[in-house]
C-alpha positions as CSV (number, residue, x, y, z in Angstrom):
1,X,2.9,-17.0,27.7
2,X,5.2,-19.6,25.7
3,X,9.2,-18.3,25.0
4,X,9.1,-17.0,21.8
5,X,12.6,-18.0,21.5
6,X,12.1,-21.6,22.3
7,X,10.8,-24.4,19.7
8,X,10.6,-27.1,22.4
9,X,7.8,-29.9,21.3
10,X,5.3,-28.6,23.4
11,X,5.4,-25.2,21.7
12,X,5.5,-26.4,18.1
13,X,2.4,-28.3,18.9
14,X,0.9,-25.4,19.8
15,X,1.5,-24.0,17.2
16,X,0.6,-26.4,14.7
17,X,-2.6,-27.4,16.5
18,X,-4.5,-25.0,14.1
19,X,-3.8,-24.6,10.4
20,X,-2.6,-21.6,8.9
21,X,-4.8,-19.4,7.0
22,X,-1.5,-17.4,5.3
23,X,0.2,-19.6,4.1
24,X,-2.5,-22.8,4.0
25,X,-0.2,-24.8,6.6
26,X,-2.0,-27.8,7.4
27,X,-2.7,-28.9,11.2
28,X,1.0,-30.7,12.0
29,X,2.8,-28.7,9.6
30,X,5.1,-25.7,10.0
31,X,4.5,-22.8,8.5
32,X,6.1,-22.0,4.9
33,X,7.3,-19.4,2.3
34,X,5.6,-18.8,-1.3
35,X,8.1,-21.2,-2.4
36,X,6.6,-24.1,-0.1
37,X,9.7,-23.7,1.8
38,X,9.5,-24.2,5.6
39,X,9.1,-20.8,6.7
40,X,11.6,-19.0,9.6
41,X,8.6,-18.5,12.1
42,X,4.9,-19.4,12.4
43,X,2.6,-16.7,10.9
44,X,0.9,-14.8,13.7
45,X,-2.4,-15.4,12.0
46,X,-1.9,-18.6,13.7
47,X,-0.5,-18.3,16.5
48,X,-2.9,-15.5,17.6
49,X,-5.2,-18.3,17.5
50,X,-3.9,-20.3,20.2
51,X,-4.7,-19.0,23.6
52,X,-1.2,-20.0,24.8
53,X,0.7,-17.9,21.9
54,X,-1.8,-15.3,21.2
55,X,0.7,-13.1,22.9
56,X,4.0,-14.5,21.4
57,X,5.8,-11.7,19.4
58,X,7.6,-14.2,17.0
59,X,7.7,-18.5,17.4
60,X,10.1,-19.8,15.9
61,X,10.1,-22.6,13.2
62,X,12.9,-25.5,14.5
63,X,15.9,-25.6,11.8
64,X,15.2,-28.3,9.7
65,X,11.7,-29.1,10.4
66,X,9.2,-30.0,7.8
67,X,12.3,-30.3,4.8
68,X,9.7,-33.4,3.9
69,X,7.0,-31.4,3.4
70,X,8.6,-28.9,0.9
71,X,5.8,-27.8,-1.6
72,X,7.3,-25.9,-4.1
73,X,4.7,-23.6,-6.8
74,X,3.5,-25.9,-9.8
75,X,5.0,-24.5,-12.6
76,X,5.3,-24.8,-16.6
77,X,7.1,-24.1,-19.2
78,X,5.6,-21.0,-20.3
79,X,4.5,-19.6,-16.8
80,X,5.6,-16.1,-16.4
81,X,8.1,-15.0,-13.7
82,X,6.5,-13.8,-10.3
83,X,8.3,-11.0,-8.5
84,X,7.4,-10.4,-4.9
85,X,8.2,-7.2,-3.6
86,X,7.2,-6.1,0.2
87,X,6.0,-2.5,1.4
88,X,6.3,-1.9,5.4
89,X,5.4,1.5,7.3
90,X,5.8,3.1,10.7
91,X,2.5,5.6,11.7
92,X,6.1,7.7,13.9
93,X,9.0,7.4,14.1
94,X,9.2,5.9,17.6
95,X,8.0,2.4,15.9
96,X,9.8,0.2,14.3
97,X,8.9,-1.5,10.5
98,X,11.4,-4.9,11.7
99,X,7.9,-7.2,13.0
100,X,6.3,-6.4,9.4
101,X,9.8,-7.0,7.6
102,X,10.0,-10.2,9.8
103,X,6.7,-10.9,8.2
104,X,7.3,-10.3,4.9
105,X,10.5,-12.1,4.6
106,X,8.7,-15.2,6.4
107,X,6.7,-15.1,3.6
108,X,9.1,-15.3,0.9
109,X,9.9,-11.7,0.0
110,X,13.6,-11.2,-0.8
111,X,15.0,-8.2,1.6
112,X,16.6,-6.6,-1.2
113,X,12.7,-5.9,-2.4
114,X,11.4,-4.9,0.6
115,X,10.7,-1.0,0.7
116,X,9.9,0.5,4.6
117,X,9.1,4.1,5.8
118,X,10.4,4.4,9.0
119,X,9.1,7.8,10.2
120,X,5.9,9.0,9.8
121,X,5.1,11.0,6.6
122,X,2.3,13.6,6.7
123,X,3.1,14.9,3.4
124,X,2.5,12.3,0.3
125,X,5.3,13.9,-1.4
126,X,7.2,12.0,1.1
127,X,6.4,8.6,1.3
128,X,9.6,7.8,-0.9
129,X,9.6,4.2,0.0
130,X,6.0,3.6,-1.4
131,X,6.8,5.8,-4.5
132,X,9.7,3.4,-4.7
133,X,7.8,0.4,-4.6
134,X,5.5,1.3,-6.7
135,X,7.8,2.8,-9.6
136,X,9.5,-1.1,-9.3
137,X,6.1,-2.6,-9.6
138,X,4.8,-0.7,-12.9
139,X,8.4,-1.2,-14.5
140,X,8.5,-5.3,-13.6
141,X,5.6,-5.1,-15.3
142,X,6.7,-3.1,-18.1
143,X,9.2,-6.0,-18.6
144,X,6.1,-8.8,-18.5
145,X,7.0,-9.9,-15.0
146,X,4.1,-10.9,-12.5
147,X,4.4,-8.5,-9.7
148,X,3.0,-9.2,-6.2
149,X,2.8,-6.9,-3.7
150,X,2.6,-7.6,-0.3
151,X,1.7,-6.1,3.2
152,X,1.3,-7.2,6.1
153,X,-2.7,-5.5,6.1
154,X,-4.3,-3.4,4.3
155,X,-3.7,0.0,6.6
156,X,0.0,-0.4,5.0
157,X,-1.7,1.0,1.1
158,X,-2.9,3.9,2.3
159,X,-3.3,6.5,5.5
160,X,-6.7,7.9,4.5
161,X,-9.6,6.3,2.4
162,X,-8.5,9.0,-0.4
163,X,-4.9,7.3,-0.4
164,X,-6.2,3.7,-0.2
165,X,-8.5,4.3,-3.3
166,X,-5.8,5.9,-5.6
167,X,-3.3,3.6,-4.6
168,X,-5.5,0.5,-5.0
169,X,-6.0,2.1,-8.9
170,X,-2.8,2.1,-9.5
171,X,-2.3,-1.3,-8.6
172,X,-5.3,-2.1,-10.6
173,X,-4.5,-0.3,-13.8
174,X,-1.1,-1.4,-14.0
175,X,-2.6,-4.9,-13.3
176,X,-0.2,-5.4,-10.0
177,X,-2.1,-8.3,-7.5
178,X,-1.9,-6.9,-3.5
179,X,-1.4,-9.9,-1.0
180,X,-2.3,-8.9,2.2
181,X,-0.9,-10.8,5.1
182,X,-3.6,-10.5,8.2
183,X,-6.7,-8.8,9.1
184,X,-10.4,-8.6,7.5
185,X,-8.9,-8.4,3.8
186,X,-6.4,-11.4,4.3
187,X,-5.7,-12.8,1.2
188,X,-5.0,-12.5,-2.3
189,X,-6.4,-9.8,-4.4
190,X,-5.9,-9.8,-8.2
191,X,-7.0,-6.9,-10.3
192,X,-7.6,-8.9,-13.8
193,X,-10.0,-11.5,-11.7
194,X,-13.3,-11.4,-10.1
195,X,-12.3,-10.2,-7.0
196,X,-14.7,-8.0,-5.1
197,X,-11.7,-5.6,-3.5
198,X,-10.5,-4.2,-6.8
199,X,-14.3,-3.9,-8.0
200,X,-15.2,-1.7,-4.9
201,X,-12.1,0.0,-5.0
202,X,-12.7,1.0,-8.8
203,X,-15.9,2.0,-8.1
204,X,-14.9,4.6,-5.5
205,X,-12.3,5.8,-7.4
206,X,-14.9,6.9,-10.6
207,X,-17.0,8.3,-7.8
208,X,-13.8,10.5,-6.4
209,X,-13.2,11.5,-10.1
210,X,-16.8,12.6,-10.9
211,X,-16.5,14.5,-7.4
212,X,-13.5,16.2,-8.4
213,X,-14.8,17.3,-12.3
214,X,-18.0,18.8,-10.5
215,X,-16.0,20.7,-8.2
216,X,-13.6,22.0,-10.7
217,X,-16.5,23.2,-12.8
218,X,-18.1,24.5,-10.1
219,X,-14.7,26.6,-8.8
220,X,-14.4,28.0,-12.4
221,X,-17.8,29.0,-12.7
222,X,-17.0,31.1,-9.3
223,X,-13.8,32.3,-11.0
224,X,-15.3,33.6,-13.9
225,X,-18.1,35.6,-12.3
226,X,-15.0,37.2,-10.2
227,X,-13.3,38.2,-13.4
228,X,-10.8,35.7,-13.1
229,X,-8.8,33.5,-16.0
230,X,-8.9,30.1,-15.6
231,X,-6.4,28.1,-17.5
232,X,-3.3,25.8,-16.6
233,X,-1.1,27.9,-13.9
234,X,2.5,28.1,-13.3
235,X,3.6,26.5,-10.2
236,X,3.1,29.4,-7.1
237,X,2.3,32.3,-9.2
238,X,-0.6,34.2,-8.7
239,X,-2.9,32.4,-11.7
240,X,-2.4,29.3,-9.5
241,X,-3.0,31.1,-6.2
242,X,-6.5,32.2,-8.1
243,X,-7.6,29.1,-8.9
244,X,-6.4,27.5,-5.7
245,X,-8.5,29.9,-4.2
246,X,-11.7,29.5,-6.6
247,X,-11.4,25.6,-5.9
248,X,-11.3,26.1,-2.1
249,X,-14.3,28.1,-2.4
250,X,-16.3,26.2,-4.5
251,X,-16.0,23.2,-1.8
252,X,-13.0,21.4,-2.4
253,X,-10.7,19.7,0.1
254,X,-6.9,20.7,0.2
255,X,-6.0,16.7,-1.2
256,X,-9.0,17.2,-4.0
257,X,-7.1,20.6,-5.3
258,X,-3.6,18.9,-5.3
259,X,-4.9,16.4,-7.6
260,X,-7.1,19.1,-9.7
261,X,-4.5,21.2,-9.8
262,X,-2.0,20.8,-12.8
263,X,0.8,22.8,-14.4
264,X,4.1,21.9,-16.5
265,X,7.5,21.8,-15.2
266,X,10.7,23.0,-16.9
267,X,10.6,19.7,-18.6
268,X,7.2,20.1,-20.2
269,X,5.6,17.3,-17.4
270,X,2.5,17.8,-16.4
271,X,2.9,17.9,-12.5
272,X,0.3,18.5,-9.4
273,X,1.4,20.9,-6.4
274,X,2.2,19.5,-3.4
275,X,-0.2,20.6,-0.3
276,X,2.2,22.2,1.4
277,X,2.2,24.8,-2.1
278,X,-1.8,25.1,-1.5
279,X,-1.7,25.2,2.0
280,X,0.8,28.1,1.1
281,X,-0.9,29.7,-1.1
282,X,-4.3,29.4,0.4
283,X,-2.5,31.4,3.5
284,X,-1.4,33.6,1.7
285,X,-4.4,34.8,-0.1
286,X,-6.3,35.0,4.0
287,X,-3.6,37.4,4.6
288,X,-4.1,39.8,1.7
289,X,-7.7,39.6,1.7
């Protein structure tokens, strides 16, 4: 295996024996930022493709190497400004988000906008740093900036199919493009274009709606045949603990009735419960029943 620390000739061309499908690096050329700026290290989307490197952590791009072949965006007068912001997670906390950061920042992301988890985060109510993100993205927007946002693949939008599908909506409604950095769904996807990702993604998220309205109906028809009210319930009180309950039973999973679920807080917001409040509450009726 090459030093990863070393750009001698012989490993840059290595490493510049194939071109670079994330960033579009020609054969002979390092590897560069969005701006067309040489970038700090070769992508590993390349590198993994050279038997040699495949194992190499990080190669490094020699200081002031390919300066010539700076190829900054076209731009025009009236073009819009592009933000880039970067999203990096850890599955536990023994990991470490710095290779994905690395990876970001080669590709042009300022570290000021990168947001990382750094322990793992069962709950969704704790993934601050993608709530982060995201808030930063829908208010760019708000402010007609072009908002990127990119991860290093596509495991980094979601931890369950459920979570990549609402996330992706979001992205899509708020009309955010995702750039995805390596693996099968490497590229750009941008919601207001013909790009199959979004499509599919919007498709399953109608289907997880429809889902979710059948099961409601169906858990209030099971409420009301027990004599129970169905309305909008207070958070943990024992109207929401009854339709908690009358959801479970009409088939609904424990993510499905969080996002079912609504009730107001003292500001008049509509919220959902978290799942450790159904989990709760679901316990809680096993015990008195």
């Amino acid at each position: 295996m090459a030093n990863t620390t070393r750009t001698d000739e012989e490993t840059i061309a290595l490493a510049e024996s194939e071109a670079c499908s994330t960033c579009t690096a020609e054969q002979g050329h390092p590897c560069r930022t969005a701006s067309g700026a040489p970038a700090a290290s070769y992508h590993t989307s390349r590198t993994s493709l050279v038997p040699e490197l495949a194992k190499a952590k990080r190669v490094v791009v020699p200081r002031g190497r390919g300066t010539d072949y700076r190829t900054p965006r076209t731009t025009v007068a009236t073009a819009t400004a592009l933000l880039l912001l970067g999203y990096a997670r850890v599955s536990t906390s023994k990991q470490s988000t710095a290779s994905q950061v690395d990876a970001l920042t080669d590709y042009g992301v300022s570290p000021e906008h990168i947001h990382a988890e750094n322990e793992s985060t069962r709950e969704r109510d704790k993934r601050h740093a993608w709530q982060h993100v995201l808030d930063e993205a829908v208010q760019a927007r708000r402010f007609g900036l072009a908002v990127t946002l990119v991860v290093t693949d596509e495991e980094r939008i979601g931890r369950d199919a459920d979570e990549m599908v609402k996330d992706a909506e979001t992205l899509r409604t708020n009309g955010i493009t995702l750039r995805i950095l390596s693996g099968p769904l490497a590229g750009e996807h941008r919601p207001d274009g013909d790009n199959t990702l979004f499509k599919i993604f919007a498709v399953l998220a109608e289907r997880k709606r429809e889902s979710i309205r059948e099961k409601v109906l169906r858990g209030q028809g099971t409420a009301r045949k027990n004599g129970k009210t169905v309305g909008r319930p207070v958070v943990g009180t024992t109207a929401m603990a009854a339709q908690v309950r009358a959801l479970k039973d009409g088939g609904m999973s424990v993510p499905e009735i969080c996002d079912a679920v609504t009730f107001k807080d003292a500001k008049g917001k509509l919220k959902n419960p978290s799942r450790a409040t159904v989990y709760r509450l679901l316990q809680e009726g096993e015990a008195m029943a």
